[in-house]
C-alpha positions in Angstrom: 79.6 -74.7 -67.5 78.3 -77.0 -65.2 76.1 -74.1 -62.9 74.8 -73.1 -66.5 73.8 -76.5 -67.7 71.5 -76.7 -64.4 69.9 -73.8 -65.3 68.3 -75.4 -68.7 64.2 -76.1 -68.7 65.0 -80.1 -68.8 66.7 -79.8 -64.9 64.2 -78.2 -63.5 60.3 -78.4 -61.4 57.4 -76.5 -60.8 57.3 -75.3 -56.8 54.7 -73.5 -55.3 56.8 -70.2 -53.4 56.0 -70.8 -50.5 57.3 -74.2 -50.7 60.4 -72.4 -52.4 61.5 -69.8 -50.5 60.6 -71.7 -47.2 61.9 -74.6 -45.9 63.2 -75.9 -49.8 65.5 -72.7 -49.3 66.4 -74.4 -45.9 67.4 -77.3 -47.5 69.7 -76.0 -50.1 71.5 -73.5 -47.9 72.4 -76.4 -45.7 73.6 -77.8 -48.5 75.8 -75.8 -49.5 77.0 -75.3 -46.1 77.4 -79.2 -45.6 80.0 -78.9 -49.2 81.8 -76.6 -47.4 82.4 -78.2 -44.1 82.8 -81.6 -45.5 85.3 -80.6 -48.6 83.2 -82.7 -51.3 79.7 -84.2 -51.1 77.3 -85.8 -53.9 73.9 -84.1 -54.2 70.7 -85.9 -56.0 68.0 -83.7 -56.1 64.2 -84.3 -57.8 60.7 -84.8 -57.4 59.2 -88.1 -56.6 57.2 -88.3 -59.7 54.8 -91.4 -59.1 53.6 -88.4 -56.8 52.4 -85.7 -59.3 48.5 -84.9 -59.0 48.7 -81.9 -60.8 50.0 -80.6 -63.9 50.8 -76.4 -65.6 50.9 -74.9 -69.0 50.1 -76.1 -72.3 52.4 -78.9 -72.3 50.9 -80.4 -68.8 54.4 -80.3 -67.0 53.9 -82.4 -64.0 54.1 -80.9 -60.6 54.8 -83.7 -57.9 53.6 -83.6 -54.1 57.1 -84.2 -53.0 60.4 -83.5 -53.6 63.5 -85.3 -52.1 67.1 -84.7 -51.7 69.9 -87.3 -51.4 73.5 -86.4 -49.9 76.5 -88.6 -50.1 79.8 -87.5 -47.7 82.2 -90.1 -48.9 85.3 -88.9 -47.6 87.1 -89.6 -44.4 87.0 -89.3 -41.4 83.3 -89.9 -41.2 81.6 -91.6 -44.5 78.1 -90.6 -44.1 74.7 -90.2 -46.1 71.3 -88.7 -45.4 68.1 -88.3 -47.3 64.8 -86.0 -47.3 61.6 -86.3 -48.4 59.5 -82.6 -48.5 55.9 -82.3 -49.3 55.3 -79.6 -51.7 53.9 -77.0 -49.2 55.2 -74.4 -46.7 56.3 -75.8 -43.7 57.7 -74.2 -40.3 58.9 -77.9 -38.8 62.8 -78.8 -38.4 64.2 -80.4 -41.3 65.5 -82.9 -39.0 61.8 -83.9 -39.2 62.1 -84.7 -42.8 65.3 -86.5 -42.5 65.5 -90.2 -44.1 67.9 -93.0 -45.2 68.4 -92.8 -48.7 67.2 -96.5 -49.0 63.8 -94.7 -48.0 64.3 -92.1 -50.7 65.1 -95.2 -53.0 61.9 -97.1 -52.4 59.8 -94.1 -52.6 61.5 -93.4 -55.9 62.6 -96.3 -57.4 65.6 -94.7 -58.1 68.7 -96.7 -57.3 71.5 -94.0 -56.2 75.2 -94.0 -55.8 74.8 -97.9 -57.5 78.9 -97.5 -58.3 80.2 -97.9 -54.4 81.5 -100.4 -53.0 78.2 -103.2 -52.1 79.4 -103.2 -48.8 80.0 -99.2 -48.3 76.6 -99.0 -50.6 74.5 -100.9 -48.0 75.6 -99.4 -44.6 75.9 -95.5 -46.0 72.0 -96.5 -47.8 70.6 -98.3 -44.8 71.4 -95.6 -41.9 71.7 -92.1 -41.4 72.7 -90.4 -38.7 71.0 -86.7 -38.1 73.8 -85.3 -35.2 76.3 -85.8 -38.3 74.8 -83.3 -40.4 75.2 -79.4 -38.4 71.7 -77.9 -38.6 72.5 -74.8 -37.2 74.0 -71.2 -38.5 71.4 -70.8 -41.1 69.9 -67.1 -41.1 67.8 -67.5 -44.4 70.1 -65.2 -46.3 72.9 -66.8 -48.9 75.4 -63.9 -47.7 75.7 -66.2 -44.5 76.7 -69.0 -46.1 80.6 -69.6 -46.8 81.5 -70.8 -50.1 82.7 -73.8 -51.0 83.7 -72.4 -54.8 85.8 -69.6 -53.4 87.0 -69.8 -49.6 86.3 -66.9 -47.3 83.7 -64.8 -50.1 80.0 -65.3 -49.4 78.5 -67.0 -51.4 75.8 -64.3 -53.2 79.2 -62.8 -53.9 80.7 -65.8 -55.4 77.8 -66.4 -57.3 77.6 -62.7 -58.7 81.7 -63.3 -59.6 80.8 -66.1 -61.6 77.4 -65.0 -63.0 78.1 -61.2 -63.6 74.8 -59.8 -65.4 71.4 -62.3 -66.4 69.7 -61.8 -69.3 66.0 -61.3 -69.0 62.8 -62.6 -70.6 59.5 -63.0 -71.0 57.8 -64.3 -68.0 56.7 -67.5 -68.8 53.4 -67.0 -66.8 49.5 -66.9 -67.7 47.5 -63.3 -66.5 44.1 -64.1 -64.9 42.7 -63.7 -68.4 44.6 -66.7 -69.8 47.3 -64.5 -71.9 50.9 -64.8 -71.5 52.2 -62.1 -68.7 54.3 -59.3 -70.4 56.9 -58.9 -67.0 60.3 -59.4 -67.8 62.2 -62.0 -65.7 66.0 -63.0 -65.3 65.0 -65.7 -62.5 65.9 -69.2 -64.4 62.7 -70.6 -63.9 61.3 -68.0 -66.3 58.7 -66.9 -64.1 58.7 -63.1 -62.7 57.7 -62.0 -58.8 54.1 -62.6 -59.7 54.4 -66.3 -60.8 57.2 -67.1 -59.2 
């Protein structure tokens, strides 16, 4: 339930692909292979929206000119937290590059995160990160490298595909060069098909 709730049009951004499938792919494949080495972590995901400089569709959704992430390891042996900050464009550099404290991510956001710890945890885990406490190696670009962290030892496209057997299409939510609606049909959750993806 909760994998399906993240799909819904209210938790999600506009990202140009090659911002997408580059280096934002990065990111969440190291995720997901932090989740599994660590047992448990906290994810925040967004864009910084006193960013946005351009906007798509009818409705004007917002598109901002960053996008951060914001992980929490708060489980022994070593408590940890690191944040990003991406700009919304293809980039080849390290993620290490992009690496932050998540009291950076905080005052570029104004978002106050994990608030509920302990003041004392709050302010060192905020304050510091560490980028040799976060493995940035192993990732091949393709989910099938990935371990799971939802079902040990399967990859994880295969996990997914266990818990998400068949999607349902629809029409791409995209606009043809002439300004009508595209006709493709699309089972990507972001409603777009290969064209306006």
């Amino acid at each position: 339930a909760s994998m399906q709730e993240s799909f819904y049009m209210s938790n999600m951004s506009p990202q140009k692909p090659g911002f997408n499938r580059g280096i934002w792919k990065k990111l969440e494949s190291y995720v997901r292979q932090w989740a599994y080495e660590n047992q448990s972590i906290y994810v925040v995901t967004g864009g910084v929206l006193n960013t946005v400089q351009n906007s798509i569709g009818e409705s004007n959704v917002g598109i901002p000119s960053y996008y951060y992430k914001v992980i929490l390891d708060y489980s022994q042996p070593e408590i940890k937290g690191i944040g990003f900050i991406l700009p919304h464009a293809s980039s080849s550099r390290p993620l290490q590059n992009f690496a932050v404290s998540i009291d950076e991510v905080e005052r570029r956001t104004g978002i106050d995160f994990f608030y509920n710890l302990p003041d004392i945890d709050e302010k060192k885990i905020e304050s510091t990160f560490n980028v040799s406490s976060w493995t940035f190696k192993g990732y091949t670009g393709s989910s099938e490298s990935i371990m799971s962290p939802l079902n040990l030892g399967y990859p994880l496209k295969k996990s997914l595909n266990q818990m998400f057997p068949k999607k349902t299409t629809t029409q791409c939510l995209g606009t043809t060069k002439k300004g009508l609606r595209c006709k493709n049909k699309t089972s990507n959750p972001g409603g777009y098909c290969h064209i306006h993806d």
